[in-house]
Backbone as JSON Lines, residues from 0, in Angstrom:
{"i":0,"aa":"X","n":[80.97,161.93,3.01],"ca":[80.64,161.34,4.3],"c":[81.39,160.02,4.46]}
{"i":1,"aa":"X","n":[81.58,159.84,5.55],"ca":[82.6,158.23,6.18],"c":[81.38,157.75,6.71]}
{"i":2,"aa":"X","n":[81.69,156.0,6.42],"ca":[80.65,155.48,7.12],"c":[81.66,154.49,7.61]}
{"i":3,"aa":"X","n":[81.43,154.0,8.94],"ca":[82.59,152.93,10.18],"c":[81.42,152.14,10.56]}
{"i":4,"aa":"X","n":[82.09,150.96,10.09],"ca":[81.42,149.74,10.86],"c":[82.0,149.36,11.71]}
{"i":5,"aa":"X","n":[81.72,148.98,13.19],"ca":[82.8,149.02,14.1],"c":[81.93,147.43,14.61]}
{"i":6,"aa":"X","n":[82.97,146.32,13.96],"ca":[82.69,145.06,14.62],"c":[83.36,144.43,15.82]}
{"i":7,"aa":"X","n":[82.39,143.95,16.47],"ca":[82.67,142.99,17.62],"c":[83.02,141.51,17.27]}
{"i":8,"aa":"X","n":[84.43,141.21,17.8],"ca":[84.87,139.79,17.1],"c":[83.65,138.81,17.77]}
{"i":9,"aa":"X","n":[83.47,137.64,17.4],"ca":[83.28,136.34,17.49],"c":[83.43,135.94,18.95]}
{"i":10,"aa":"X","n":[82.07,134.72,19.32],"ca":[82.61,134.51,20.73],"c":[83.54,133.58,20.7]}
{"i":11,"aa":"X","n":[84.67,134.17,21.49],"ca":[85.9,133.38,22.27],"c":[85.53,132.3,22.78]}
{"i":12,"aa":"X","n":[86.96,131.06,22.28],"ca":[86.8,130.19,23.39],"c":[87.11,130.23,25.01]}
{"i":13,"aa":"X","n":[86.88,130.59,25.92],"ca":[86.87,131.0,27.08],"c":[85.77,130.66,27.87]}
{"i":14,"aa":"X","n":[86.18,130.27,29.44],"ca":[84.91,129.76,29.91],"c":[84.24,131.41,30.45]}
{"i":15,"aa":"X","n":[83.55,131.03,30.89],"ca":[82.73,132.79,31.59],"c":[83.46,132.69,32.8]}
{"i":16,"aa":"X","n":[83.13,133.62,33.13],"ca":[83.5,134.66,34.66],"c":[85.0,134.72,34.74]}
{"i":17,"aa":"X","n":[85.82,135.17,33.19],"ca":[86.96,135.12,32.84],"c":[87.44,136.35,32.83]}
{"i":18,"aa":"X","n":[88.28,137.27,33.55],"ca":[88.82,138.34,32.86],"c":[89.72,138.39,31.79]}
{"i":19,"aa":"X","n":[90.05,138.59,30.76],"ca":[90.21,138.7,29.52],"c":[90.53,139.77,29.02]}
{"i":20,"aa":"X","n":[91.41,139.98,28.37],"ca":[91.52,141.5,27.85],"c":[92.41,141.62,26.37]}
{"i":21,"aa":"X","n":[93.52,141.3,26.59],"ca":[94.75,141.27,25.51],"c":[95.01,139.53,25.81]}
{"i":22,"aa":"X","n":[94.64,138.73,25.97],"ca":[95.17,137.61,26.03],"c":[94.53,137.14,24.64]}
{"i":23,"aa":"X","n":[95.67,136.01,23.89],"ca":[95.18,136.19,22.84],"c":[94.43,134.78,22.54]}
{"i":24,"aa":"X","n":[93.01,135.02,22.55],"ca":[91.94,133.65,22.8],"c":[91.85,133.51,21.02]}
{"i":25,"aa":"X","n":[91.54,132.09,20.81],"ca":[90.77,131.11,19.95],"c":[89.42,131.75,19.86]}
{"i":26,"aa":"X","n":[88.56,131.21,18.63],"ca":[86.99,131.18,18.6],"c":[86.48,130.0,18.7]}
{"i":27,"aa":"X","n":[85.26,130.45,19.12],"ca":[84.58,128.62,19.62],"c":[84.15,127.69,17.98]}
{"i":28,"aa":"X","n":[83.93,126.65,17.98],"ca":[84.08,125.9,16.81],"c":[82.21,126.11,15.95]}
{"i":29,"aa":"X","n":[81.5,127.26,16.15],"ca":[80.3,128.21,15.6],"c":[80.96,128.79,14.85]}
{"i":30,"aa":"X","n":[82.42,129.66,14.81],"ca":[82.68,130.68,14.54],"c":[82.28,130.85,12.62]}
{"i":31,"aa":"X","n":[82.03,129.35,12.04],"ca":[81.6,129.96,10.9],"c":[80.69,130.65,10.85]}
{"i":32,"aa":"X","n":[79.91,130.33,11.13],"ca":[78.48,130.65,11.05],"c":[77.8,131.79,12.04]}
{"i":33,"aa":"X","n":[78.79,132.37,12.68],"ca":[78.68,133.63,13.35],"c":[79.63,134.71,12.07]}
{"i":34,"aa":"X","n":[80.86,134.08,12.2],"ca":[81.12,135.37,10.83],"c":[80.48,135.12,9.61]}
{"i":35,"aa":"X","n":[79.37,134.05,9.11],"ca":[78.38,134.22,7.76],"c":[77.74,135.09,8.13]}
{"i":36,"aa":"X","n":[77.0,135.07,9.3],"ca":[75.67,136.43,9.69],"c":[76.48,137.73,9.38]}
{"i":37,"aa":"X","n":[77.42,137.91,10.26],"ca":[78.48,139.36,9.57],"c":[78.66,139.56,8.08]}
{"i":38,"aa":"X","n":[79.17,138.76,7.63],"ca":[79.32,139.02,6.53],"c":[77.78,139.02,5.23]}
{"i":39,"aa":"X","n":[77.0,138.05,5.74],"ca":[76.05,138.26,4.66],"c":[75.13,139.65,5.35]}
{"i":40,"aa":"X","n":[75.49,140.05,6.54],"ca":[74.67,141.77,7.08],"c":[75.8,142.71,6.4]}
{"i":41,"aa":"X","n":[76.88,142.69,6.55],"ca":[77.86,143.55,5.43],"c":[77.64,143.36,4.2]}
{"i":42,"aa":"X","n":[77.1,142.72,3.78],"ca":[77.05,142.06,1.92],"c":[76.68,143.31,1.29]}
{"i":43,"aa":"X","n":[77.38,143.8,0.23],"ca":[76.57,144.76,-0.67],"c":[76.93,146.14,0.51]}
{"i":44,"aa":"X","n":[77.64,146.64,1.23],"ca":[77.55,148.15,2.0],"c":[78.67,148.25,2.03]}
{"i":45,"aa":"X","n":[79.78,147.31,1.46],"ca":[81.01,147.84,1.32],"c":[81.74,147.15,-0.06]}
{"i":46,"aa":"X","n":[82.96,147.97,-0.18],"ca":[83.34,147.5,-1.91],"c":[85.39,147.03,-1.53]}
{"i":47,"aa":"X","n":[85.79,147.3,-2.88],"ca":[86.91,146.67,-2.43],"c":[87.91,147.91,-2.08]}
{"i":48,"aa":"X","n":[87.55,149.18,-2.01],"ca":[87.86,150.4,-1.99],"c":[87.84,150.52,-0.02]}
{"i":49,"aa":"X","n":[87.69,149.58,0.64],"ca":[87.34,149.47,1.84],"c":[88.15,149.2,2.7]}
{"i":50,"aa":"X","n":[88.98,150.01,3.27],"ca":[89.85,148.68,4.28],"c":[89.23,148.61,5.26]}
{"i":51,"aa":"X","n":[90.39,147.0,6.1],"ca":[89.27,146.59,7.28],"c":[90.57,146.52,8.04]}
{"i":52,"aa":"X","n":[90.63,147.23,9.38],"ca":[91.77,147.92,10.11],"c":[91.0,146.83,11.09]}
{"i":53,"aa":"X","n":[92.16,146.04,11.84],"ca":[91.85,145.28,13.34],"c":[92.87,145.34,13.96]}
{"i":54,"aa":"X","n":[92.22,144.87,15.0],"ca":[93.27,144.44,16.42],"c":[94.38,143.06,16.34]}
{"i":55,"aa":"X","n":[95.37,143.35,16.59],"ca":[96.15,142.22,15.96],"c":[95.87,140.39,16.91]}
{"i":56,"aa":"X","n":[94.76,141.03,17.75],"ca":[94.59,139.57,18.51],"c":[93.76,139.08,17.72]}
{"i":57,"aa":"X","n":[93.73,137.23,17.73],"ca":[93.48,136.3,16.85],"c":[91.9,136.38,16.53]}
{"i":58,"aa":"X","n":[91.24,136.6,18.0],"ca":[89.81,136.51,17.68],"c":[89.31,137.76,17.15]}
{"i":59,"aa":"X","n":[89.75,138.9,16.31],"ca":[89.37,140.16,16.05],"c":[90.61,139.54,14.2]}
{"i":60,"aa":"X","n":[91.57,139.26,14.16],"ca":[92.15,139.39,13.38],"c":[91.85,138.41,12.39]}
{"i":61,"aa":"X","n":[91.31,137.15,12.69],"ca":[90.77,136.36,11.91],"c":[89.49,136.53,11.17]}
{"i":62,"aa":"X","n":[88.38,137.29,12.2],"ca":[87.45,137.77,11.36],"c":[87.84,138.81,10.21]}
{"i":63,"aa":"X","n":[88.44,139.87,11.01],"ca":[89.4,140.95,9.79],"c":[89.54,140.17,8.36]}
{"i":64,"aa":"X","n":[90.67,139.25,8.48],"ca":[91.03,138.54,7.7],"c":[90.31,137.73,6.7]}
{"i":65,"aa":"X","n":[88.73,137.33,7.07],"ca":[87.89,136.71,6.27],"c":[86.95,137.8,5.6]}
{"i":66,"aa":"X","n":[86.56,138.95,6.3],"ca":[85.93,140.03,5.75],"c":[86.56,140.38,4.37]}
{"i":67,"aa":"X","n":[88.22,141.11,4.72],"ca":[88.34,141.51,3.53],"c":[88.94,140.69,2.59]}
{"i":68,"aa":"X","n":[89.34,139.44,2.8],"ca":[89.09,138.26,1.61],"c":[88.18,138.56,0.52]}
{"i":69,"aa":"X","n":[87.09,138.41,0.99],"ca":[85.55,138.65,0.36],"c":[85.14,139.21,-0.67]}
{"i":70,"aa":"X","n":[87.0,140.79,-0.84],"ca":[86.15,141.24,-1.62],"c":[87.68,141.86,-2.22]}
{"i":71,"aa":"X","n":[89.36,141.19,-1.65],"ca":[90.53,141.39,-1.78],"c":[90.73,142.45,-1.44]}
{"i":72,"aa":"X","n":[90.31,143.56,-0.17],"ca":[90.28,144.45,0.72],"c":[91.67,144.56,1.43]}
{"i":73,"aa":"X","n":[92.3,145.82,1.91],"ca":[93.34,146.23,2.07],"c":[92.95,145.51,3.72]}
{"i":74,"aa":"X","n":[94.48,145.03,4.24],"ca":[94.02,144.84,6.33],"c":[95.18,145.67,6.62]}
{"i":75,"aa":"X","n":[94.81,146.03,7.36],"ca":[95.55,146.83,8.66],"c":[95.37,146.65,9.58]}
{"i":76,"aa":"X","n":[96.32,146.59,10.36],"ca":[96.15,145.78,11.46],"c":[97.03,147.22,12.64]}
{"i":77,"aa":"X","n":[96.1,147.16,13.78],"ca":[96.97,148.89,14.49],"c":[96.43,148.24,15.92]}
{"i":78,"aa":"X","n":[97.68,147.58,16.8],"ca":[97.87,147.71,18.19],"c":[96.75,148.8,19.15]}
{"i":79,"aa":"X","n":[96.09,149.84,18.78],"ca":[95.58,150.69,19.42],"c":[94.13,149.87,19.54]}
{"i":80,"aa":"X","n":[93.61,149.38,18.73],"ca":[92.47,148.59,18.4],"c":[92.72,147.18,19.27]}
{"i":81,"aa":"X","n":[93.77,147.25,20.19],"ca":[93.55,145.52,21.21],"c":[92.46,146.32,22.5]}
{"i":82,"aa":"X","n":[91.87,145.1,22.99],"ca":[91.05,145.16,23.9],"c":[92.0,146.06,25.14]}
{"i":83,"aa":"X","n":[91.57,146.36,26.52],"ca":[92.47,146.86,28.06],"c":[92.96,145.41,28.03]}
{"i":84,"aa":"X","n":[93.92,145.95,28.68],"ca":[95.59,145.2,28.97],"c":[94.61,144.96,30.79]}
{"i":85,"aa":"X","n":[94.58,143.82,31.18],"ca":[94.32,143.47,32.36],"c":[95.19,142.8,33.33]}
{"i":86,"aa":"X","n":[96.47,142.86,32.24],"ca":[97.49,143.06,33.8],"c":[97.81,141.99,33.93]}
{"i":87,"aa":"X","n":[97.47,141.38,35.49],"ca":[97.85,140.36,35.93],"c":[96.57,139.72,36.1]}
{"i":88,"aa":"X","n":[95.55,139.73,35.83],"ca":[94.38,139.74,35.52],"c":[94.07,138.77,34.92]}
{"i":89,"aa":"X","n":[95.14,139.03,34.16],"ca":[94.41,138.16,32.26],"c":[93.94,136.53,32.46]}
{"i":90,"aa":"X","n":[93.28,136.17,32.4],"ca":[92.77,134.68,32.36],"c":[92.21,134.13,33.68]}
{"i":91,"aa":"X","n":[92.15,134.85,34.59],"ca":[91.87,134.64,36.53],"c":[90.13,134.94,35.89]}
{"i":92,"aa":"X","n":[89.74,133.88,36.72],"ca":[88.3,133.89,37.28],"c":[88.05,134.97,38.27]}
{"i":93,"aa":"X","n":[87.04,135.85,37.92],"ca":[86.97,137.72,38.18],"c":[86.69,137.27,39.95]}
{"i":94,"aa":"X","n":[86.27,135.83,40.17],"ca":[86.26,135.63,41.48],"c":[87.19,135.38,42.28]}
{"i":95,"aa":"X","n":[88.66,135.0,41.31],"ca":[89.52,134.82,42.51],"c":[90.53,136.06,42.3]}
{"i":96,"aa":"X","n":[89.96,137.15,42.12],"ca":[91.1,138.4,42.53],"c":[90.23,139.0,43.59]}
{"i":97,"aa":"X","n":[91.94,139.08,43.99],"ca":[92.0,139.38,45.4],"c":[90.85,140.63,45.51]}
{"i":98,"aa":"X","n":[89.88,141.0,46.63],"ca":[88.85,141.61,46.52],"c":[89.95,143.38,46.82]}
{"i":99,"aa":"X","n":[91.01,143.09,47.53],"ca":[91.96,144.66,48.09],"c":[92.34,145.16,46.39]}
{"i":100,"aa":"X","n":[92.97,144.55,45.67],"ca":[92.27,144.93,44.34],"c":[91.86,145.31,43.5]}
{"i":101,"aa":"X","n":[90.82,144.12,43.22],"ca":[89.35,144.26,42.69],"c":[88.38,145.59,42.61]}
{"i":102,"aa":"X","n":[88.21,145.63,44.28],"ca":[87.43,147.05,44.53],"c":[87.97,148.32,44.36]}
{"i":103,"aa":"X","n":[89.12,147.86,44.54],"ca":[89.59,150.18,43.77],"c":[89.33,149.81,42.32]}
{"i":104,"aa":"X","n":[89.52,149.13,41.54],"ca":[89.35,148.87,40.42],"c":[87.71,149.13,40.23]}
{"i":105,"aa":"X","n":[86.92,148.03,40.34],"ca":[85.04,148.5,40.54],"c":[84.8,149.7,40.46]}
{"i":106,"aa":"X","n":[85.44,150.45,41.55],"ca":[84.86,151.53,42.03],"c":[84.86,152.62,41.47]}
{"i":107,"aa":"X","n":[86.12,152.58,40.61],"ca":[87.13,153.15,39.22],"c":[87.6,152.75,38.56]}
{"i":108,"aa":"X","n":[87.16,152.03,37.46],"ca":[87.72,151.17,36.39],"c":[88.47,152.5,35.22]}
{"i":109,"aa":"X","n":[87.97,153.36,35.28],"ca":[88.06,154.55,34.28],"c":[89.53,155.29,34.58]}
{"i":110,"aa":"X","n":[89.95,155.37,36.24],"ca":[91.04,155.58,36.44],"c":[92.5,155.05,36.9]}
{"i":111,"aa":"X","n":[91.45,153.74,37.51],"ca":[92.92,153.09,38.68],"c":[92.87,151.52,37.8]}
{"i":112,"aa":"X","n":[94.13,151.96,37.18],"ca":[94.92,151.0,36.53],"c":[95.1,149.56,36.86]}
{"i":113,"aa":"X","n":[94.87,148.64,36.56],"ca":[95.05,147.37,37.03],"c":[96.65,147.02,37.1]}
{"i":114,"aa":"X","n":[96.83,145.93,37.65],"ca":[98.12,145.97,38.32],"c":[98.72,145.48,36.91]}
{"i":115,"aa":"X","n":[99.95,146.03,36.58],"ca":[100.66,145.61,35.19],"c":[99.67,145.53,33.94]}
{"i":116,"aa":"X","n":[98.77,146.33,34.03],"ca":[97.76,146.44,32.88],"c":[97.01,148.09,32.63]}
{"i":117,"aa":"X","n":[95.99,148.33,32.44],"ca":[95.67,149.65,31.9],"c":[94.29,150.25,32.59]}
{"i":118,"aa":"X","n":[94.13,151.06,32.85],"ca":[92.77,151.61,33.23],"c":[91.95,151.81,31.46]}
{"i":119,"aa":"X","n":[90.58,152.19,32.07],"ca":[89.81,152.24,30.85],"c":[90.37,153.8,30.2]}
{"i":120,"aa":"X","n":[90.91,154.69,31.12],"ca":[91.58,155.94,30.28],"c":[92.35,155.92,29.69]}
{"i":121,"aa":"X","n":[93.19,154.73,29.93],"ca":[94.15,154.44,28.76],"c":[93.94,153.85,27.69]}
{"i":122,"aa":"X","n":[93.16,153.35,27.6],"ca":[92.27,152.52,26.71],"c":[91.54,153.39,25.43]}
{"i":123,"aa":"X","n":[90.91,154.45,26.18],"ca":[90.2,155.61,25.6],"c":[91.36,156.42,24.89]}
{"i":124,"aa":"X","n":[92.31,156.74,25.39],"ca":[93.67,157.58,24.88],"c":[93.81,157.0,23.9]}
{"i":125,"aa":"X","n":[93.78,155.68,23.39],"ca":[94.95,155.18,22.46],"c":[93.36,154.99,21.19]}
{"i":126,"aa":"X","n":[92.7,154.56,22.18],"ca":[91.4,154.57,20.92],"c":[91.11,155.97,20.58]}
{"i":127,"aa":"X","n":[91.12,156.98,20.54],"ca":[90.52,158.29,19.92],"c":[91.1,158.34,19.3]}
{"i":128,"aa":"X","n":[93.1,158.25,19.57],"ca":[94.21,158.51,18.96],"c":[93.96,157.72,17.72]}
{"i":129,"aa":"X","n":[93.2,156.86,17.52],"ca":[93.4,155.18,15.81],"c":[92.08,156.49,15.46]}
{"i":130,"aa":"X","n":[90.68,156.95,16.01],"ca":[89.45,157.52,15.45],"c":[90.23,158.65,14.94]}
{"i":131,"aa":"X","n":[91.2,159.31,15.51],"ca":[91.26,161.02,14.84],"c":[92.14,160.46,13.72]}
{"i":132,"aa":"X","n":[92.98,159.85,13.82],"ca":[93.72,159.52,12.69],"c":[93.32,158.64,11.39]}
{"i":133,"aa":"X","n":[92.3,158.13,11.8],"ca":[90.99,157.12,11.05],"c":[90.38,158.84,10.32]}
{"i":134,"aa":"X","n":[89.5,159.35,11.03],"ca":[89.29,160.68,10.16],"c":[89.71,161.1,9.18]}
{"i":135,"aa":"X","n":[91.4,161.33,9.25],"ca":[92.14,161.94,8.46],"c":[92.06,160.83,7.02]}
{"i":136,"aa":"X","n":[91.82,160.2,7.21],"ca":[92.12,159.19,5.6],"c":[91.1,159.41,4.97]}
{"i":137,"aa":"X","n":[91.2,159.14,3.5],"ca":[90.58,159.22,2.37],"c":[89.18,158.5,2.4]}
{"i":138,"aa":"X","n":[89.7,157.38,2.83],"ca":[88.53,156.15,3.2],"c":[87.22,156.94,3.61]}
{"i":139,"aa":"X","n":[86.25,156.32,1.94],"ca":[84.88,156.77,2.62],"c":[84.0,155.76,3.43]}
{"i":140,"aa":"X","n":[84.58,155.12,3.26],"ca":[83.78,153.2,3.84],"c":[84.86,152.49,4.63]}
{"i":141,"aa":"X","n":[84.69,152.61,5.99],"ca":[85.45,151.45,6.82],"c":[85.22,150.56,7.88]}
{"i":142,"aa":"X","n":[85.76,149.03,7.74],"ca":[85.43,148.5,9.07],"c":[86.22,148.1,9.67]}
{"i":143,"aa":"X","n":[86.05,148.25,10.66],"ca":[86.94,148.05,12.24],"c":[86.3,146.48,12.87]}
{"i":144,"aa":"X","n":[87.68,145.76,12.8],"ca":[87.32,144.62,13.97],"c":[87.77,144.46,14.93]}
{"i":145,"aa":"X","n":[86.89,144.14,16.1],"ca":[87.44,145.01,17.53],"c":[86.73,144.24,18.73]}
{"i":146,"aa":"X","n":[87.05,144.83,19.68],"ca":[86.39,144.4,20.95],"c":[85.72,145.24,21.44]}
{"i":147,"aa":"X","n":[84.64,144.85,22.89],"ca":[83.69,145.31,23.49],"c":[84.46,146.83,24.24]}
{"i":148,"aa":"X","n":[85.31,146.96,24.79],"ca":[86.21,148.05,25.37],"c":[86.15,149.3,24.29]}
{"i":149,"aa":"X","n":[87.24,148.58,23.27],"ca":[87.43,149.42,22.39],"c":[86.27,149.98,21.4]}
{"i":150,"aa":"X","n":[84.79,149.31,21.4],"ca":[83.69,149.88,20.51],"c":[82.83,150.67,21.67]}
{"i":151,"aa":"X","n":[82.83,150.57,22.95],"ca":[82.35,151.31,23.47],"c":[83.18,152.65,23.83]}
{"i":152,"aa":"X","n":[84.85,152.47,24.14],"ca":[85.03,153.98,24.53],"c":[85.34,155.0,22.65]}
{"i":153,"aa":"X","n":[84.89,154.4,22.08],"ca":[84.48,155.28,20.62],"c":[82.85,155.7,21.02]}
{"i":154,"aa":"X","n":[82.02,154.93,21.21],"ca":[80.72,154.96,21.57],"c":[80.71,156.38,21.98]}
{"i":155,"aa":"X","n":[81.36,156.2,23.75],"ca":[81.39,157.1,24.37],"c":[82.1,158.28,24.04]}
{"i":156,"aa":"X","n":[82.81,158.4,23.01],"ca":[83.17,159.64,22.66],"c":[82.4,160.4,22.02]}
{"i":157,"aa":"X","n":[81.88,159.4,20.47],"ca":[81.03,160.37,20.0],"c":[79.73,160.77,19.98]}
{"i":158,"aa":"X","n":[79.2,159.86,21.65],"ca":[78.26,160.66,22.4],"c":[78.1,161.52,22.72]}
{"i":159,"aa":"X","n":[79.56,161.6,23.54],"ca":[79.97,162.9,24.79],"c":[79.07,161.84,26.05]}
{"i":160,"aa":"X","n":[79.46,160.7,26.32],"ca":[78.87,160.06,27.48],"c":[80.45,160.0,28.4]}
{"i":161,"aa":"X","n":[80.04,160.33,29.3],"ca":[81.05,159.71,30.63],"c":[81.68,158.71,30.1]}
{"i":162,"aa":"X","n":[83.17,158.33,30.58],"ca":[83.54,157.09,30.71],"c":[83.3,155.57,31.4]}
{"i":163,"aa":"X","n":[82.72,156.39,32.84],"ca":[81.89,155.68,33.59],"c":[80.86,155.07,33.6]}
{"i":164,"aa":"X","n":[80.12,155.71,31.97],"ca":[79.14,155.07,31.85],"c":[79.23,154.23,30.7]}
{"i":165,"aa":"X","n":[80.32,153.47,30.47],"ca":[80.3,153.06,29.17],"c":[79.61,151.3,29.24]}
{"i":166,"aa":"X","n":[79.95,150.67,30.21],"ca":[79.74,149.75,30.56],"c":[77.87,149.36,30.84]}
{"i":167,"aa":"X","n":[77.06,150.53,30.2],"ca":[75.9,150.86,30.53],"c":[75.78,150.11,28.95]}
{"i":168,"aa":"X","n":[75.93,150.4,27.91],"ca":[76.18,150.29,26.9],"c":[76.44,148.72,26.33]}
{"i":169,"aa":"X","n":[75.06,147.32,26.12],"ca":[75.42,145.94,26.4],"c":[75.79,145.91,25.21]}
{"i":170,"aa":"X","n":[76.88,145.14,24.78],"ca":[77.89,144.7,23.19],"c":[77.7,143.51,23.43]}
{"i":171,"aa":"X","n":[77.23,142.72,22.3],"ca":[77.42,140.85,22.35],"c":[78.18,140.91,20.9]}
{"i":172,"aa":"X","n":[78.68,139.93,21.38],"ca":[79.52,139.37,19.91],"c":[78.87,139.06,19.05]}
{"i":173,"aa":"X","n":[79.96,139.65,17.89],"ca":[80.09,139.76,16.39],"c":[78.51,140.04,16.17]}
{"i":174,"aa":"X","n":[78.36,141.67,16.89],"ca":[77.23,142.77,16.46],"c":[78.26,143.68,16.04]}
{"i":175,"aa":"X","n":[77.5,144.34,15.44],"ca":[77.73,145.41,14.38],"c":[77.13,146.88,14.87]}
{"i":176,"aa":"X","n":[78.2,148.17,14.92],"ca":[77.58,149.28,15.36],"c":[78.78,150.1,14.01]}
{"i":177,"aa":"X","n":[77.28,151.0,13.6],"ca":[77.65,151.42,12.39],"c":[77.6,153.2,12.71]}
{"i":178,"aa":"X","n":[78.66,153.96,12.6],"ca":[78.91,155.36,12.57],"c":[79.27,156.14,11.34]}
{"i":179,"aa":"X","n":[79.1,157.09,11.4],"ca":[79.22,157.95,9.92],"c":[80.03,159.29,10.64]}
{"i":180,"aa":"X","n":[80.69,159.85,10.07],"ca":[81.2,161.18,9.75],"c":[81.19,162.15,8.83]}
{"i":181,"aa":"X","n":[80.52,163.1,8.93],"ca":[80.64,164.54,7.99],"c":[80.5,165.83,8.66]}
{"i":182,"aa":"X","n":[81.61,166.78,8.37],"ca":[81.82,168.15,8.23],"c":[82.04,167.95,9.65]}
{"i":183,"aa":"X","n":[82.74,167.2,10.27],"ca":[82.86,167.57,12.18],"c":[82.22,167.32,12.69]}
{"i":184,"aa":"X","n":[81.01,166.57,12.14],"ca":[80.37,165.85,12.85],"c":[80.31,163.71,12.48]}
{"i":185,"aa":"X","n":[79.93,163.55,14.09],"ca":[79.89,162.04,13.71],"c":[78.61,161.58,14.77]}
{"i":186,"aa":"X","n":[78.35,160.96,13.84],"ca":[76.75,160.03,14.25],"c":[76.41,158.85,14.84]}
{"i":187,"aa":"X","n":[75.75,158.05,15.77],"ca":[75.62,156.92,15.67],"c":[74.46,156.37,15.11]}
{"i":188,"aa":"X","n":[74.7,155.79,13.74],"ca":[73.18,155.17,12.91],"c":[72.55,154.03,13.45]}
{"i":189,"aa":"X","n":[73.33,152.97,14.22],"ca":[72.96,151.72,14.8],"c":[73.81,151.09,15.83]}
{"i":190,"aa":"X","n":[73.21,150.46,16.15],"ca":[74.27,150.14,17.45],"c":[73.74,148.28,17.8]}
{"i":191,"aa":"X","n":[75.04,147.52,18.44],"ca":[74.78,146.36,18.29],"c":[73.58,145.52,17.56]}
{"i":192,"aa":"X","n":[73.92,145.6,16.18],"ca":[73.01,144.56,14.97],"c":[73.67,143.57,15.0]}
């Protein structure tokens, strides 16, 4: 059996009502003591036989980076694991895009692509593509450090939930949602700890 810890980085320095996606943010000056809770809730459920595969942006890659310290853990680091590409998006207050837009986007985030950036189906494409190929490895123990996008459209796969509904699904930072795999099948044991 595989067991996937699929972590949510650390809160960003960023003010709110930020769209955000691939831009590559800082952590706020907590961040110790948000990755101690991670790590002393990981303590003892993984060994050094473990790799910890992230997203190569700073606030996902730095936690990566202190996890498998911990225990001299293999990193990998795989582009498929960055948050949606938001385009022209990236760093605009969600209030000042333009609402012509905005609203095909709202209305369909799952299909209609943001301008120079990605819909959530593309998002989903490239994430199943890192899970099926995550499958294939030896690795009986792994954790993933990641973002809210990318831990929900896994969510939603190995639900079988809509894409549409993924956003139903609340992720706060640096929680922990833990999945297992055996014989073709995959489970969800917990979800944001």
């Amino acid at each position: 059996m595989k067991e996937i810890w699929l972590v949510r980085h650390t809160t960003p320095k960023i003010a709110k009502g930020i769209a955000y996606g691939q831009a590559d943010l800082d952590v706020i000056d907590a961040y110790p003591s948000e990755r101690n809770r991670i790590k002393g809730f990981l303590q003892g459920q993984y060994n050094a036989q473990t790799p910890v595969y992230t997203s190569p942006l700073k606030r996902c890659h730095l936690l990566a980076t202190d996890l498998a310290a911990t225990l001299g853990n293999e990193l990998k680091v795989d582009d498929r694991l960055m948050e949606m590409n938001f385009g022209v998006w990236e760093q605009t207050a969600w209030n000042d895009i333009p609402q012509e837009t905005l609203a095909p986007w709202m209305n369909d985030f799952v299909n209609y692509r943001v301008p120079e950036g990605e819909c959530f189906l593309d998002v989903h494409t490239r994430v199943v593509s890192f899970w099926d190929d995550l499958l294939q490895t030896n690795a009986e123990k792994v954790i993933v450090s990641t973002h809210s996008g990318v831990i929900r459209t896994l969510l939603c796969h190995v639900l079988d939930i809509p894409l549409k509904n993924a956003f139903r699904l609340d992720l706060h930072y640096g929680t922990i949602s833990k999945l297992t795999h055996h014989k073709d099948l995959s489970k969800v044991v917990y979800f944001n700890h």
